[in-house]
N, C-alpha and C positions, 0 to 999 in steps of 0.2 A: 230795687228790682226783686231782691228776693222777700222782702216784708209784701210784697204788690201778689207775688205769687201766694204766699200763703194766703193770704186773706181772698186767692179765689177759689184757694183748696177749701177755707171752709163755707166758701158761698154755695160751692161742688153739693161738700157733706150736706149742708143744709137744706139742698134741695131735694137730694137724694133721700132724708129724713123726713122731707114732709109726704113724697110719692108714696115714701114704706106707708107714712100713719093713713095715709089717706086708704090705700089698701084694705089696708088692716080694718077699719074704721069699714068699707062698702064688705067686706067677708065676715063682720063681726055680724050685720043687720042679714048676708044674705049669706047664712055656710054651707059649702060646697060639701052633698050627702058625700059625693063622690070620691071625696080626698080623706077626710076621716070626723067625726064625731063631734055632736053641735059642740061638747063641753069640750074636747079639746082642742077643737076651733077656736072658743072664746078663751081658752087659757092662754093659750099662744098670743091672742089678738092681744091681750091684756097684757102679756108679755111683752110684745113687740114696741107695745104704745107705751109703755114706761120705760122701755131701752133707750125708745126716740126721744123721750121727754128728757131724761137723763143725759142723753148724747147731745140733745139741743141747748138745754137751758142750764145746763151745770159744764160738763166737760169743753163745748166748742165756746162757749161764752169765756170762759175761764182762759181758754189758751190763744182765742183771736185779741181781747185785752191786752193778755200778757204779750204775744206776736208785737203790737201796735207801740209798749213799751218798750221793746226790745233794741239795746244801741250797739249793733253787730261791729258797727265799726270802733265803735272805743275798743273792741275783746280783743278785733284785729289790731289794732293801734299797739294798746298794752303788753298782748302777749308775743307780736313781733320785734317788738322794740326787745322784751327779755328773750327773745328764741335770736335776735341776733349779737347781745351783747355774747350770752354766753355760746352762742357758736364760732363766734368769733375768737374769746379768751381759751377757750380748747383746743383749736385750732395752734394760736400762739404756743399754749404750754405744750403740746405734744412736740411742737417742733423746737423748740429749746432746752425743754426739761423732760423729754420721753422718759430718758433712763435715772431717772428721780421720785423718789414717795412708789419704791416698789414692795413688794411686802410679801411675804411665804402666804398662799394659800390659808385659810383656813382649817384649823385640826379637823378630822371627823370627816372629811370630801373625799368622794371619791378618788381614785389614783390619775384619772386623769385631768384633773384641776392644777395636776403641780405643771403641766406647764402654763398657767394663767399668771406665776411666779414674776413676770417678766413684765407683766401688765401695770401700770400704775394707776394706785387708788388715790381717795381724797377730791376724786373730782366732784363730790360735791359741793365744794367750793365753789365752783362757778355756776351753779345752779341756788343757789343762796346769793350768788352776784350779781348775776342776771334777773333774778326775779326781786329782791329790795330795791337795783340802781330801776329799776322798769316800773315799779309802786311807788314809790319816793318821786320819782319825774312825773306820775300823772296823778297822784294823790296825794305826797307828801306824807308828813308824817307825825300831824298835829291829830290825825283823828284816835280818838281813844281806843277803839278796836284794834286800830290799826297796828296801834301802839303793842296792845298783848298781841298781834301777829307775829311782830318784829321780835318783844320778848321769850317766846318763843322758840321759834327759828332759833333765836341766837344764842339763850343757854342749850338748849338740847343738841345743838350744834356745837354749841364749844366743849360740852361733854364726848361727844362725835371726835369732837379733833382732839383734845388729849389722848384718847385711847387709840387711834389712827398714828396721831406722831411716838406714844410708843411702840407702838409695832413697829414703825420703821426703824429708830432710833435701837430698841431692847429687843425687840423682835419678837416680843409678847405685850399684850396689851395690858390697860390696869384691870383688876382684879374686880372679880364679879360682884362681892361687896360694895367696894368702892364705886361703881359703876353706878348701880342701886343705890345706892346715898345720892350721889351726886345726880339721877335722874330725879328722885322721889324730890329733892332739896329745889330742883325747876320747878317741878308737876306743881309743888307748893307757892311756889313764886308765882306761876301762872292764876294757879285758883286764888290766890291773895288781891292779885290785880285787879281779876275778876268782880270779886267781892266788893275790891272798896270802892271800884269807880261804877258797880251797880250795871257792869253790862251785860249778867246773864241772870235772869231770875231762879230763885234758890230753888225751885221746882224742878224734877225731873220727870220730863212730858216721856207718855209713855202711849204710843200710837195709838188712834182709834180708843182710848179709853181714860177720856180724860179724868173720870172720876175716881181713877186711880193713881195719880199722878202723885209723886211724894213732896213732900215740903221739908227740906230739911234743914238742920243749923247752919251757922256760919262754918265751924268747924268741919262738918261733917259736907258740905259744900265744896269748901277746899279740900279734904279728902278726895271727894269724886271728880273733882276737876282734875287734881294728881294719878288716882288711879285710871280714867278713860284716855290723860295721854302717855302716861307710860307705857300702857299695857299697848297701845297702836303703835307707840314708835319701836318696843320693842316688837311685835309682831311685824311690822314691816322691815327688822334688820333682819330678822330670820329669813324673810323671805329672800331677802336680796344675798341670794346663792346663784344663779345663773345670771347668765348674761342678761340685762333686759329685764328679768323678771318684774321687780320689784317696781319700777320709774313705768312698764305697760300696763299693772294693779293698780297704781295709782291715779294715772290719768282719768279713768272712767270715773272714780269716786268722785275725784274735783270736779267735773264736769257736769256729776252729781246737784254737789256744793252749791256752783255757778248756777245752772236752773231753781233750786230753791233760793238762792240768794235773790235772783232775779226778782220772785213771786214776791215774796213777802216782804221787797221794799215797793213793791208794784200799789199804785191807787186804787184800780178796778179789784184788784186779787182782796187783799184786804180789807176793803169797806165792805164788799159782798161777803167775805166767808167773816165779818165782825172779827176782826182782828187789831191788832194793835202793828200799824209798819211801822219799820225798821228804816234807820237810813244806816241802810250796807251798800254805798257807792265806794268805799274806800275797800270793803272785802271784796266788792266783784273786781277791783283793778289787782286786789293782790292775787286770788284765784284764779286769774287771767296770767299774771304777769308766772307765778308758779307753772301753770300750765303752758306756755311757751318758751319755759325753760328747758322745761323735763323733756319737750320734745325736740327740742336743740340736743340735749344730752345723752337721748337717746339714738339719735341721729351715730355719735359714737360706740355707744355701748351695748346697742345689737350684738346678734354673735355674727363673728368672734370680738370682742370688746377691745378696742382701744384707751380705753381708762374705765374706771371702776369709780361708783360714788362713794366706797368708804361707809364710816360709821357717821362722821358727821354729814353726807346724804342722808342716810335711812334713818339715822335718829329724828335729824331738822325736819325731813321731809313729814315723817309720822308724825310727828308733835303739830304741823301745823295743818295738817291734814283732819287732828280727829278737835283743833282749835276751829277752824272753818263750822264745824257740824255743832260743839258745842255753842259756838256763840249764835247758831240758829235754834238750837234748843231741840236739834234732833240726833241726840247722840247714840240713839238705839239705830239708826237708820244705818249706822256701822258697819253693825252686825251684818246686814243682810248686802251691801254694796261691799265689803271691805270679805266675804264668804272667804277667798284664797286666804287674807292673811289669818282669818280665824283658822282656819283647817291646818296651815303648815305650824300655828302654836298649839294647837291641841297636839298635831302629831307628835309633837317635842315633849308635852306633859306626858302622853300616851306613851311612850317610848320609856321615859326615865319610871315611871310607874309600876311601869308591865316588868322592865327588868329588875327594879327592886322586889317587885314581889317573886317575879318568879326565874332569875339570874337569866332567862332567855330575851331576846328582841320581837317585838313585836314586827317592828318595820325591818329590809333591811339597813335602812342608815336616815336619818332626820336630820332637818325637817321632809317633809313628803317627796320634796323634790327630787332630791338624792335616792332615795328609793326606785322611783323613776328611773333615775338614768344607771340605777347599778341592774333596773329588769330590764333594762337594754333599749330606753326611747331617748333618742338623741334632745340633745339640750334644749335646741328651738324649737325642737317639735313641743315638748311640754311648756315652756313660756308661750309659743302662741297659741297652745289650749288654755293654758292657765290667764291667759291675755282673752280671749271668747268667754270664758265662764266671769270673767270680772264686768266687762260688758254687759252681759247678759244681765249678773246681779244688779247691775246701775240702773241698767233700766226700770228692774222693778224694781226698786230701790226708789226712782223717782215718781213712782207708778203710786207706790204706797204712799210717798209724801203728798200727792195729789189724793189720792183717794180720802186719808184720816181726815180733810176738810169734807171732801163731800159726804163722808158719812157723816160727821157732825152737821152740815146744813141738812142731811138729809132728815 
């Protein structure tokens, strides 16, 4: 029913496309003195007739194919099956182990996060639970991508969980060095895996210009794999300071993900923009099965928050979040969809910069957020702002993924 519906929204567009050109086309031969000037009549008309060309023969082509490919129900299938495992084991832990994996606030927070004291974190655990038992049941886990998903997830996550079980345990976490080792020693693992089983080529595509795109070493390869998922998982733990914050960021990006995943394993998308597809059915059941976790998880961690995802959340979640993007070979599209977690890591370089130079604070407290709520906007207010502006970036974010093909055909 709803693939029937689209497909007569764009029979709509199309018709509504040809009445424009056809206009345009009897005002080009007859222009009306009376409206404004023969030549900016025919600029316009000429306008008009290549928006329509463009909106007919690239854009609605492009998206009624992809429409036609589209298996709505597997996303349902996948991502309900991980929104109920893990709504289910939260469910269980809260009710037997509430007062368990509690943990002091954060240094550096505001004064009123000490009573979040009482909250227990680590729930990303069931969010890493729910979405592997949810990919593994409908894709298993022979497929080679699949496989660096899972690698992944599971070191950046198990770096996650030591630094989470010591703060319960010592009540300070391990040490910012060691942290950075043991991330940079993943990022490495990952870009290794990369490399040898040849599933992301050594090129870094750089939108709309392809003849600028770098080609670089095996070494220097594995560096950029290391460095684009460190730097996301660490900018998505920074984020995840409010309730919510970080798991509403994230949702839009994967959502992201899942539309480009779709396109470029797509038949139509591909052979028209001369591409080479991809068979990403085992990333769209994981980006699926991700995304009906986070919103089971969310389900709790709204404010005020009944469990907290921890480090091993925001690290696993980052790492396979900016893994998704790499293994489609859009990892600049980051940048522009991932806008919140860029801003709240600048504000942090921003911050320690401004006062080594000049002993004052730029902000009052970092990341951005905290600033926020120390000039006085309550907590949800700034996550479902910060939750509208991620949105927003996604969409152009996917806006651009679509477009750098159509400028290349064009």
């Amino acid at each position: 029913m709803f693939i029937t519906h689209l497909n007569t929204f764009f029979k709509i567009l199309r018709f509504h496309g040809n009445i424009v050109a056809q206009i345009n086309t009897t005002y080009g031969k007859f222009p009306n003195k009376h409206i404004q000037s023969q030549s900016k009549s025919l600029a316009i008309n000429k306008g008009s007739a290549m928006f329509n060309k463009l909106l007919q023969d690239r854009i609605l082509n492009t998206l009624e194919n992809t429409v036609k490919s589209l298996s709505p129900n597997n996303f349902i299938m996948v991502a309900g099956v991980a929104f109920l495992i893990t709504f289910v084991s939260i469910i269980f832990f809260l009710k037997k182990y509430n007062c368990l994996f509690c943990t002091a606030p954060r240094a550096y927070t505001p004064e009123n996060h000490a009573t979040k004291k009482n909250t227990p974190t680590m729930g990303g655990i069931f969010i890493l639970l729910g979405s592997a038992a949810s990919t593994v049941l409908y894709a298993g886990y022979l497929d080679r991508r699949l496989q660096g998903f899972f690698l992944a997830m599971g070191c950046f996550g198990f770096v996650g969980l030591i630094d989470d079980a010591c703060k319960i345990v010592y009540k300070k976490g391990i040490s910012t060095l060691l942290k950075a080792m043991l991330q940079i020693m993943a990022g490495c693992a990952v870009g290794f895996f990369l490399l040898h089983f040849k599933l992301k080529p050594l090129e870094i595509h750089i939108p709309f210009f392809d003849e600028m795109d770098i080609t670089l070493s095996p070494a220097l390869f594995i560096a950029w794999i290391c460095f684009v998922i460190t730097a996301t998982c660490n900018a998505v733990n920074l984020t995840d300071g409010l309730d919510g914050l970080a798991s509403e960021c994230i949702i839009p990006n994967l959502i992201t993900a899942l539309f480009a995943t779709t396109l470029l394993s797509n038949d139509s998308f591909t052979t028209y923009y001369q591409l080479q597809k991809l068979e990403l059915d085992a990333i769209f059941y994981a980006i699926s099965s991700v995304i009906g976790a986070l919103f089971a998880f969310l389900w709790f961690n709204t404010y005020p928050a009944l469990i907290m995802m921890g480090d091993i959340g925001s690290l696993a979640l980052g790492s396979v979040l900016a893994y998704f993007f790499i293994i489609l070979n859009q990892e600049f599209l980051l940048i522009l969809g991932g806008l919140i977690f860029v801003i709240e890591t600048v504000s942090v370089i921003l911050q320690v910069l401004f006062f080594k130079l000049t002993k004052k604070r730029l902000f009052k407290m970092a990341p951005l957020h905290h600033h926020f709520e120390l000039l006085g906007l309550h907590e949800a207010r700034i996550v479902k702002r910060a939750s509208l502006i991620s949105w927003a970036c996604s969409l152009c974010s996917s806006f651009v993924f679509l477009l750098q093909f159509l400028y290349k055909k064009e």
